[in-house]
N, C-alpha and C positions, 0 to 999 in steps of 0.2 A: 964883431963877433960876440957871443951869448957869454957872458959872467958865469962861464961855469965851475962848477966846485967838484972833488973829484972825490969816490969815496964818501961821499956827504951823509950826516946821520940825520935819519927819520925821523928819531923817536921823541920829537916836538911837535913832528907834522902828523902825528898819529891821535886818535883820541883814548886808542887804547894803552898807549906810553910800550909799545914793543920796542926793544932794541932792532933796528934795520939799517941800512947801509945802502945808498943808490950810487951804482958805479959814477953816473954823471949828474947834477943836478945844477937846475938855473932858477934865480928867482925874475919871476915874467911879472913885469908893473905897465907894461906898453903893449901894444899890439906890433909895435917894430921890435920888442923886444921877442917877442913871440916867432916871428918868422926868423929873424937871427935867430935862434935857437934851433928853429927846427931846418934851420939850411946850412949850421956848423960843419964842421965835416970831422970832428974832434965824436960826434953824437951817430955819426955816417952807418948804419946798419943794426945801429940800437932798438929796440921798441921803446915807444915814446909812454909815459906816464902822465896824466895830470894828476897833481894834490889840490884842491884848496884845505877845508879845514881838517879833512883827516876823519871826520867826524862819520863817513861810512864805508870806510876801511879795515880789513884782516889785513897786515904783514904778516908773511909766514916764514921771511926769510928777507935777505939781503935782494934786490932787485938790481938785477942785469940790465939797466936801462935807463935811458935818458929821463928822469924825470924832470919835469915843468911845474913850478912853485907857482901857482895863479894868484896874484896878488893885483889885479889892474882895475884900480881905484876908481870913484865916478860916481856921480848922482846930478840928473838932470830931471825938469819937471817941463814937463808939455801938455798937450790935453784935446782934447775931442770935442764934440758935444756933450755927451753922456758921464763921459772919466778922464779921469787925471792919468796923465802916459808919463811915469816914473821910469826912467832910464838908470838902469845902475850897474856899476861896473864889477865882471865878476868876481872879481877878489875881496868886495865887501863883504862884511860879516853880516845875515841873513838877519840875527835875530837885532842888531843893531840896526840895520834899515826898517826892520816893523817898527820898531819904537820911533824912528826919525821922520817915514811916513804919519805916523797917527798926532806925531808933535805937529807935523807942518800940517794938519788937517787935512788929511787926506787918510780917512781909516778906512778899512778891509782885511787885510791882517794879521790882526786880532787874534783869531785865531791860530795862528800859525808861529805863535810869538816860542820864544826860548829852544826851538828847532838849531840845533849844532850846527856850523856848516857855514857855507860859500854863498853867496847869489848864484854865483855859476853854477855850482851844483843843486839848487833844486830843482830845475827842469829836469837832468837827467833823471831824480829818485821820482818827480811829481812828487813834491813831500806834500803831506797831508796831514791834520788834526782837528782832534774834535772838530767835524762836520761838514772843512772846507779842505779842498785839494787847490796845488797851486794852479793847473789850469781853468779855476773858475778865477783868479786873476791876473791872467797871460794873455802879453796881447800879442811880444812877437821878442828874438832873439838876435841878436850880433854873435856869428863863430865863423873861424876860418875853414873852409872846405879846405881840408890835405888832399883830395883827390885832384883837386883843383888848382888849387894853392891861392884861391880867391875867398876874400872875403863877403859872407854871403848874410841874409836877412829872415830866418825861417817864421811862420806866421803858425798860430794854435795847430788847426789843421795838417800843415807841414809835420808839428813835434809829436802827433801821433799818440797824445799823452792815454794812458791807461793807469790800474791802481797799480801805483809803486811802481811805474813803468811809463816809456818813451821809445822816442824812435833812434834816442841814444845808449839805450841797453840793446837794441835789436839791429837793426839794417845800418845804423846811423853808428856803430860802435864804432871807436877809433877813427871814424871819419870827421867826426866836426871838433872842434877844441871851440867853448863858448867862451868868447869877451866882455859880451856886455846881457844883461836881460831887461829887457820892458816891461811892468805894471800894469793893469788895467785896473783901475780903481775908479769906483760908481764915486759920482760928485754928490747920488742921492743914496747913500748910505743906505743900507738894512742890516741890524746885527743877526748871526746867524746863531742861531741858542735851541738847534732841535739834539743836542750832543744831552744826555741824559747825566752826567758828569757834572758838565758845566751847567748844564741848567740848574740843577741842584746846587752851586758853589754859588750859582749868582740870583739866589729866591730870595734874598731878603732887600732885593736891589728890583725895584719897581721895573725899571728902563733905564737898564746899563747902556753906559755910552764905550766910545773902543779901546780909551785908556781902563775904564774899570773888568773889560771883556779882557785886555791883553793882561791885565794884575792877576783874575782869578786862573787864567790859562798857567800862568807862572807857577803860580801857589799850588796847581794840582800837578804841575810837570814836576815840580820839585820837592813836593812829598813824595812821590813815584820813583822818579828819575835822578840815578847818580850823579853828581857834579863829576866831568872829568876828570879836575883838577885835582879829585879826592881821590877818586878813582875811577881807573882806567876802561873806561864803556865808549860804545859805538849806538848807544838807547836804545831803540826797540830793536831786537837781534833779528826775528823773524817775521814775516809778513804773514798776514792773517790769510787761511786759505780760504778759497772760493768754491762752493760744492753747486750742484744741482740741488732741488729742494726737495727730491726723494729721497738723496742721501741726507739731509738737513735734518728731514721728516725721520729718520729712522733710527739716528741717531738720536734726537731729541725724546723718542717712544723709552728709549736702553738709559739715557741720561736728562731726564728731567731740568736738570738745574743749566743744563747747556748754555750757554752764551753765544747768540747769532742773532745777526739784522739784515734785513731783507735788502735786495739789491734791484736796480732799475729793471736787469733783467730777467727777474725771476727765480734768480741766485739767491745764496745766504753766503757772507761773510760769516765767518765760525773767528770767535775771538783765539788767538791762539794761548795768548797769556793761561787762558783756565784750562787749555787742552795739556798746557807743558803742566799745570801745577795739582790736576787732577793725578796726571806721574808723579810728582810727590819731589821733584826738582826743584821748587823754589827756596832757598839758602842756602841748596847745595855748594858745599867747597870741594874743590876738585885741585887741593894743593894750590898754586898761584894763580888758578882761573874757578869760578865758580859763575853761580846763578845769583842775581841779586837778590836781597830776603823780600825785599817789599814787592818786588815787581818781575815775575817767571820770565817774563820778554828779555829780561836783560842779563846779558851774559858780561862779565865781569874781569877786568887786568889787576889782582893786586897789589902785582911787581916780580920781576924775576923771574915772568914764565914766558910763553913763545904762543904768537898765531896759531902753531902749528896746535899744538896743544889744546887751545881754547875750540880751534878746528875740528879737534877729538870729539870732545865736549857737545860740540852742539852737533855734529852728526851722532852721538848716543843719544840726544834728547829727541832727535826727529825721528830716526829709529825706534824706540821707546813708544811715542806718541802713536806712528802710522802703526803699528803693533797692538795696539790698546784703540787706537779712533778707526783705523784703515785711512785715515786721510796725511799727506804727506807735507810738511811745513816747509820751509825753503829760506835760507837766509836772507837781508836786507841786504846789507853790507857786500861790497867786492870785495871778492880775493882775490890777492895778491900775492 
């Protein structure tokens, strides 16, 4: 039977440090661990939870339900013609595997370095930065089908990926629990340096290589971006919205200094960041939740306050914005 703990506190597996409480919780290191668990009968009529790092999470309250602690270790290297097939287990720490690929020679991303979170969890956000999303390095996934109760092998195409989005926020929700993810990493490297940011962080650097691409990615997340341990964030709060380019266009007529880039399909991603701080939100303190100073995306745990509240918070800011843009922001993070 599953090591389950009863009443278990959250507020370590949180990045926002809420006080929360899961009536059941198990830490999952096996994938035998994993079906024990969800074949308990201690768990029998609960909704199931995964955490790994917590790192794109709202608690808003104690959770009625089984949660599963994804901790299930693993790094294997195999390879194709073309790329190196990195297997890793999803309870490894994301930003600790970029660094461990680019040591063992095998760089790609680079890019993606200092990103909070799980292996298992970036398929489900598709996390993305400066330039690269994780399905331009996916090649395929280990999760158990609960509908099934098999374990099954999903390929790019399968995961359905979209920005900041999969076929595990949509049709796929609560159906798959991922164990392991696959890598596709080019054996013929190309750094990808069209991010305006990082190109600028890395000009005095002829031909950076992907330890000195994953450094300056650091140094710009971490000028921007709160340490959790400092305080209590989930990083970028909101996803940047997607308009048609008439609304793009007419927007941009009314607000010159706009911030948007063009999209494959004819779209403009609209930065949100200058849409929340053009409202005039960014350092806002809002008692134990506020808006970070340096960076409007990020909404803020000082201590002592609740999901709920920070809840508040960033539906006043989306409100505010679609009032003043007409276009509507939407958070990153689940609530819970």
């Amino acid at each position: 039977m599953a090591d389950f703990h009863e009443f278990y506190p959250l507020r370590a597996h949180n990045t926002f440090g809420f006080d929360s409480h899961a009536r059941l919780a198990a830490h999952i290191r096996s994938e035998s661990d994993l079906v024990s668990a969800l074949s308990d009968p201690r768990a029998a009529g609960l909704p199931v939870v995964v955490l790994g790092g917590g790192s794109n999470v709202v608690l808003t309250g104690d959770l009625d339900a089984s949660v599963l602690l994804m901790e299930i270790p693993g790094y294997e290297v195999g390879h194709d013609a073309a790329n190196w097939l990195v297997t890793v287990g999803a309870g490894e720490n994301w930003h600790a595997t970029v660094g461990r690929t680019i040591a063992d020679g095998m760089p790609g991303l680079e890019n993606l370095a200092l990103i909070p979170g799980t292996v298992g969890a970036a398929p489900i956000q598709n996390i993305g930065a400066y330039g690269v999303e994780l399905r331009e390095r996916f090649h395929s996934l280990r999760a158990l089908d609960r509908q099934t109760g098999q374990f099954v092998t999903l390929d790019l195409d399968t995961c359905a990926f979209g920005y900041r989005d999969s076929l595990f926020k949509r049709d796929g929700r609560d159906r798959y629990i991922i164990t392991a993810v696959t890598l596709r990493l080019p054996k013929v490297w190309q750094p990808v340096l069209n991010y305006g940011e990082l190109a600028r962080e890395l000009e005095s650097i002829p031909a950076p290589d992907a330890a000195q691409i994953r450094a300056a990615v650091i140094a710009i997340r971490s000028r921007k971006l709160p340490d959790p341990a400092q305080i209590g964030n989930a990083g970028s709060f909101f996803k940047n919205p997607v308009v048609e380019a008439a609304r793009r266009d007419a927007l941009s007529a009314q607000y010159p200094a706009l911030v948007s880039y063009p999209q494959p399909d004819g779209r403009y991603k609209l930065a949100a960041g200058w849409l929340i701080d053009q409202c005039g939100f960014k350092g806002l303190d809002d008692g134990p939740v506020g808006v970070y100073g340096k960076q409007a995306l990020v909404l803020v745990h000082h201590g002592g306050g609740t999901g709920a509240a920070l809840l508040g918070l960033a539906n006043r800011i989306a409100d505010t914005v679609e009032a003043r843009f007409g276009v509507r922001i939407e958070p990153e993070p689940v609530i819970l």
